[in-house]
N, CA, C and O atoms as a DFTB+ gen file, in Angstrom:
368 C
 N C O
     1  1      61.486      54.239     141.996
     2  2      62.296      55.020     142.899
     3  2      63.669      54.385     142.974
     4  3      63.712      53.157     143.053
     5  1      64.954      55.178     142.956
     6  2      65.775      54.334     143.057
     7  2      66.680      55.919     144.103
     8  3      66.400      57.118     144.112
     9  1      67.557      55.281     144.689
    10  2      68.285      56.227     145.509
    11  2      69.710      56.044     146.022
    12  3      70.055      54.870     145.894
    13  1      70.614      56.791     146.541
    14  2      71.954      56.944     146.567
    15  2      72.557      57.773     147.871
    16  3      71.733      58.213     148.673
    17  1      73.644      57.948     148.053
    18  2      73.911      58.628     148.983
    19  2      73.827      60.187     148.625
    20  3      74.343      60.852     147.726
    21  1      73.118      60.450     149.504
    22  2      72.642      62.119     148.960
    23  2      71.685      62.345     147.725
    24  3      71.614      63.531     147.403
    25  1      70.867      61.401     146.893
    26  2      70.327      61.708     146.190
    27  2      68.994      60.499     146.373
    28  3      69.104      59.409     146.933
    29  1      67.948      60.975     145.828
    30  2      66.363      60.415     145.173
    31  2      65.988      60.321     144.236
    32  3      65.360      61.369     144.084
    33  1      65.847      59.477     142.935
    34  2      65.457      59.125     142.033
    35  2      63.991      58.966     141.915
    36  3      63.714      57.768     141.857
    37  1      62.694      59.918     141.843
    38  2      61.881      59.381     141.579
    39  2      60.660      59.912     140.110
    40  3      60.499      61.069     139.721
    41  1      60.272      59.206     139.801
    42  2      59.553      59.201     138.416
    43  2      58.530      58.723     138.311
    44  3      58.238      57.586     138.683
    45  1      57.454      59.908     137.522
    46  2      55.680      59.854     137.436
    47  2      55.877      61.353     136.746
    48  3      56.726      62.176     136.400
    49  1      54.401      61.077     136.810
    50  2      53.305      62.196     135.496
    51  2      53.677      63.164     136.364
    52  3      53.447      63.211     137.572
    53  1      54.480      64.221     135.433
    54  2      54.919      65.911     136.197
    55  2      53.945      66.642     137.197
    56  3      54.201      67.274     138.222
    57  1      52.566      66.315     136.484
    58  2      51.511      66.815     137.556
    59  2      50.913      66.561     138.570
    60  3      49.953      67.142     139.076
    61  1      51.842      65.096     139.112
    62  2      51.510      64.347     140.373
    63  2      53.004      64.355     141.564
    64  3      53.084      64.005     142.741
    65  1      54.126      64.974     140.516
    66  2      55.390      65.078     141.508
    67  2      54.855      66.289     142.249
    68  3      54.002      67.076     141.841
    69  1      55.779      66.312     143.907
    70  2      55.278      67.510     144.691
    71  2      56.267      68.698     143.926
    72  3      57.008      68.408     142.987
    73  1      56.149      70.066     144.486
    74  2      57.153      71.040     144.325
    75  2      57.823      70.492     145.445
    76  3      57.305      69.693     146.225
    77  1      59.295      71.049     145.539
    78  2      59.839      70.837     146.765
    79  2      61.200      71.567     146.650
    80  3      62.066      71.029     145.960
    81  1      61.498      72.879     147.334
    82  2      62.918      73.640     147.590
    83  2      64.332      72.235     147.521
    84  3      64.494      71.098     147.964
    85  1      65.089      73.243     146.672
    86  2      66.281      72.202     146.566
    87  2      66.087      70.376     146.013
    88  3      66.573      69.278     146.283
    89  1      65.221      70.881     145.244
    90  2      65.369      69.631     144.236
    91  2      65.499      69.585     142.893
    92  3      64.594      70.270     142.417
    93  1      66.197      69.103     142.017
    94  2      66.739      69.181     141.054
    95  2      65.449      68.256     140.507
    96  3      64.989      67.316     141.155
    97  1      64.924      68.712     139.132
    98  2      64.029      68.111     138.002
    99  2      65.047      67.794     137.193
   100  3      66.154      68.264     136.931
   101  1      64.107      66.475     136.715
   102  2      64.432      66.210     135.460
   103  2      63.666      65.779     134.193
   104  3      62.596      65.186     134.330
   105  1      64.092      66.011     133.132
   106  2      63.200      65.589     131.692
   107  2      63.880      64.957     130.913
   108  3      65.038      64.598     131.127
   109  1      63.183      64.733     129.838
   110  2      63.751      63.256     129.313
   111  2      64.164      64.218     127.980
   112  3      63.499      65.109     127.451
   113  1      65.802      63.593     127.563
   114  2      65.710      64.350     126.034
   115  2      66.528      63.080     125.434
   116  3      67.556      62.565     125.875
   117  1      65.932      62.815     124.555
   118  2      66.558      61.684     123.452
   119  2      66.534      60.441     124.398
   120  3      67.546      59.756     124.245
   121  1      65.567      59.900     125.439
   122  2      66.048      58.890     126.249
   123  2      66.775      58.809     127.145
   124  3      67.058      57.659     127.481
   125  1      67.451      60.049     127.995
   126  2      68.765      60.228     128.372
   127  2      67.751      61.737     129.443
   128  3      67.315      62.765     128.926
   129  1      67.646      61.373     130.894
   130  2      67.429      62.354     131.490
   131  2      68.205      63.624     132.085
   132  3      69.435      63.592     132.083
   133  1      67.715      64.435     132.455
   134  2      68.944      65.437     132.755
   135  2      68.015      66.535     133.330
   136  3      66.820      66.477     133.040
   137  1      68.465      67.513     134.107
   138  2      68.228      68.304     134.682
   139  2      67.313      69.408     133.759
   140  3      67.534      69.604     132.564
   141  1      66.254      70.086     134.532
   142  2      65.601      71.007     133.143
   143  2      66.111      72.081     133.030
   144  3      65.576      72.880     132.261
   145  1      67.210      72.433     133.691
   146  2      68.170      73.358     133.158
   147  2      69.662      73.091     132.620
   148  3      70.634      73.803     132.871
   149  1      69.656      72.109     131.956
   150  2      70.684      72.009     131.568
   151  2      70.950      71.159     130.079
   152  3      70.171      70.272     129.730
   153  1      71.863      71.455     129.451
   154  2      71.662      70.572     128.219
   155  2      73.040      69.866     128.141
   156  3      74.079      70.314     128.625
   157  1      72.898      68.637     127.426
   158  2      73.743      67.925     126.817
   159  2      74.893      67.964     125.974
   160  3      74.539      67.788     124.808
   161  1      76.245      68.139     126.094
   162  2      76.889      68.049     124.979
   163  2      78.187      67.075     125.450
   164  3      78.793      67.016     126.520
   165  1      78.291      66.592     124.622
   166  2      77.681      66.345     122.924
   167  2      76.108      66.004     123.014
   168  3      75.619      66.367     124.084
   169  1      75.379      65.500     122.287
   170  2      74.225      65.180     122.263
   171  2      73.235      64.001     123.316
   172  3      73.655      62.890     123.639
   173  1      71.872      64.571     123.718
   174  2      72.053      63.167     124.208
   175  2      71.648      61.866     123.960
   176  3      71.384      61.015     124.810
   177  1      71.604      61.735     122.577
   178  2      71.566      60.817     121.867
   179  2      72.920      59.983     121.772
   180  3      73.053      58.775     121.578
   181  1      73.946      61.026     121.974
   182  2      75.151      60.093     121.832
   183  2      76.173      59.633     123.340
   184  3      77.149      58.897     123.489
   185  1      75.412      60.434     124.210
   186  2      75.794      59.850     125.227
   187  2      74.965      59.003     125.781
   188  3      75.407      58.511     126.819
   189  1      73.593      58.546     125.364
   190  2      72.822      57.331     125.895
   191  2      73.492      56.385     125.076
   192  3      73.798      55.380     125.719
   193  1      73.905      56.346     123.605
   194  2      74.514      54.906     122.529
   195  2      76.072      54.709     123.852
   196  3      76.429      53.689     124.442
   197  1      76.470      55.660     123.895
   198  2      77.942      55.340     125.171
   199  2      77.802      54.639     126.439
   200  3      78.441      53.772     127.034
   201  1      76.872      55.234     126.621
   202  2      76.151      54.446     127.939
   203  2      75.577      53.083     127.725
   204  3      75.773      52.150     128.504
   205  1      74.951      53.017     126.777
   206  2      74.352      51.526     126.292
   207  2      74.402      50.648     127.006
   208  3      73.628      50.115     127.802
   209  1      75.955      50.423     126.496
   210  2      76.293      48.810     127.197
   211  2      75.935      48.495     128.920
   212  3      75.824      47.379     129.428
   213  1      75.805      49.760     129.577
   214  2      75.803      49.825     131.012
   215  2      74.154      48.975     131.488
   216  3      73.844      48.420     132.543
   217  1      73.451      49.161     130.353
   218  2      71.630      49.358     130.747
   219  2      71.586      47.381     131.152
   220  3      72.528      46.609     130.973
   221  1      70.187      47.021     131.717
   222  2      70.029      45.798     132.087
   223  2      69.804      45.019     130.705
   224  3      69.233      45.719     129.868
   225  1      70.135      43.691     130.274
   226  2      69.739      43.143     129.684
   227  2      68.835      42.212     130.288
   228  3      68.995      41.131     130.853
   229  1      67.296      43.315     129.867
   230  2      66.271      42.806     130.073
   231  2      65.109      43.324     129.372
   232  3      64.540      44.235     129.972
   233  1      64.553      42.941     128.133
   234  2      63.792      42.871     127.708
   235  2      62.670      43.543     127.895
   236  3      62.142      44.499     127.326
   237  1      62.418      42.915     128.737
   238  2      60.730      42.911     129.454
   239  2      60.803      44.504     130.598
   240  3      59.714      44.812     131.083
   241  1      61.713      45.183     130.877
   242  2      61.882      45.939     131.272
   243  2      62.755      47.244     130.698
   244  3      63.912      47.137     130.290
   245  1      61.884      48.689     130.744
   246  2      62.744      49.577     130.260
   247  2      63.655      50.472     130.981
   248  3      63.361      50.880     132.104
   249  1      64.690      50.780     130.424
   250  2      65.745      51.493     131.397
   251  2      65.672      52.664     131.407
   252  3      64.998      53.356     130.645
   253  1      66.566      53.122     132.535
   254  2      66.554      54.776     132.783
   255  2      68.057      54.630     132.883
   256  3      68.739      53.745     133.400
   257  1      68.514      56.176     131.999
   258  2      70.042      56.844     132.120
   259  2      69.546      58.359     132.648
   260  3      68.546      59.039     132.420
   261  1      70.475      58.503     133.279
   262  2      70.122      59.838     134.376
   263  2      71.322      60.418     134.510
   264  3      72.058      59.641     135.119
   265  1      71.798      61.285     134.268
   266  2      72.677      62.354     134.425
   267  2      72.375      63.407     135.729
   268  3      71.863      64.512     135.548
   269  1      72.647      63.055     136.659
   270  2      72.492      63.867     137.772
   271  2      73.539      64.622     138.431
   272  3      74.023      63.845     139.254
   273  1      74.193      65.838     138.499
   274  2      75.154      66.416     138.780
   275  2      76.363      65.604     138.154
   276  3      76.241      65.351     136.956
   277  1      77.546      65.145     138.804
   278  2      78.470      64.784     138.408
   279  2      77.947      63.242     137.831
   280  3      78.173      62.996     136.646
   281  1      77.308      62.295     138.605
   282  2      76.421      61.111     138.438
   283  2      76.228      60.814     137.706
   284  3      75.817      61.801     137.095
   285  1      76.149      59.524     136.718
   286  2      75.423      58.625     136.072
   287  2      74.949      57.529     136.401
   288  3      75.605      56.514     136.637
   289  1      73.543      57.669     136.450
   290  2      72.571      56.752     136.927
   291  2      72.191      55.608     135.894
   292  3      71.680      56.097     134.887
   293  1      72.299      54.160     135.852
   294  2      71.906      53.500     134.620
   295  2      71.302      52.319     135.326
   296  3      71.993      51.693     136.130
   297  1      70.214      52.014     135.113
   298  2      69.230      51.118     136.084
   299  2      67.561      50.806     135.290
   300  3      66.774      51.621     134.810
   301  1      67.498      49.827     135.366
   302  2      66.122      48.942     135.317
   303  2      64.946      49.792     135.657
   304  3      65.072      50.120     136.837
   305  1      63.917      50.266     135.174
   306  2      62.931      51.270     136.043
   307  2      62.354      50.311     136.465
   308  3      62.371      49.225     135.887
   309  1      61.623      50.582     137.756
   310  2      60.961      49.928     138.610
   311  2      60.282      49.408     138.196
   312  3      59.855      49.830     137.121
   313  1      59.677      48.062     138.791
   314  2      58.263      47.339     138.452
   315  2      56.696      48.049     138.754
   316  3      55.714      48.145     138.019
   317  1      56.939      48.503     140.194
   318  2      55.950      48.809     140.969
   319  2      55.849      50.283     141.445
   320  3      56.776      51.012     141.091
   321  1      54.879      50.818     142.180
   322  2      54.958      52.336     142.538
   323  2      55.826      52.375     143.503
   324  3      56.140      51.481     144.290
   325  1      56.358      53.878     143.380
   326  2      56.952      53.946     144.913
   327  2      55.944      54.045     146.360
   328  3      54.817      54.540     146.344
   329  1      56.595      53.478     147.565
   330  2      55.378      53.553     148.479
   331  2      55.506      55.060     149.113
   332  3      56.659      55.255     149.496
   333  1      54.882      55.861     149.268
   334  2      55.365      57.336     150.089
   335  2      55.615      57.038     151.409
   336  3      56.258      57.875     152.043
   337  1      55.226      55.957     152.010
   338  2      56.370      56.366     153.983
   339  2      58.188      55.507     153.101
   340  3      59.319      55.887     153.403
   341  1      57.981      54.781     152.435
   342  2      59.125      54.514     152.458
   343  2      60.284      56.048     151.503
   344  3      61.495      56.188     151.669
   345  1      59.385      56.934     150.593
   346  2      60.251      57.906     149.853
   347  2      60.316      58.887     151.706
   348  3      61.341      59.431     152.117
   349  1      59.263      58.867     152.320
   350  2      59.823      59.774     153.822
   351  2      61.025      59.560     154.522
   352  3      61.744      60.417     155.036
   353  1      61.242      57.834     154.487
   354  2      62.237      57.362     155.282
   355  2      63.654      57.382     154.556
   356  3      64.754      57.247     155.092
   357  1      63.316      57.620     152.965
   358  2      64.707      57.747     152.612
   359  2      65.252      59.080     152.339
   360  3      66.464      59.230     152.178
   361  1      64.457      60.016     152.280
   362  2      64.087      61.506     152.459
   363  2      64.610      62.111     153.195
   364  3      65.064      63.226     152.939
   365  1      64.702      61.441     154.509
   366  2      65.102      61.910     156.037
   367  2      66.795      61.915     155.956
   368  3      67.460      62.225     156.945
């Protein structure tokens, strides 16, 4: 889970996220997430190599690039699950 002002970052198996009015999905294309209505251009293969340099140098952990409205998200994915009272409290 990662989060922002006005926005929620969270990620799991499509068939365990809730539905929920006014939330933007996302899917993964070339490594590089993005909205499921929307596509990439230029590619997004070539805007994750642009982004690159931004990701953690860390090994042992894989990254997430997220294209969210105007946003670029570039961050470490979590270690652990998200807890659900804490996605309520940031929800609110």
């Amino acid at each position: 889970m990662s989060s922002g002002p006005g926005w929620l970052l969270v990620l799991g198996d499509p068939a365990e996220l809730p539905w929920a009015d006014k939330v933007t999905y996302l899917g993964w294309d070339d490594g590089l997430l993005l909205p499921t209505t929307r596509a990439c251009s230029p590619g997004a293969d070539l805007v994750r190599a642009a982004l690159a340099s931004h990701l953690p140098d860390d090994p042992e952990r894989r990254a997430v690039i997220a294209l969210i409205g105007g946003d670029v998200l570039v961050s470490a994915l979590p270690l652990r699950p998200a807890d659900p009272d804490q996605l309520l409290a940031v929800a609110r």
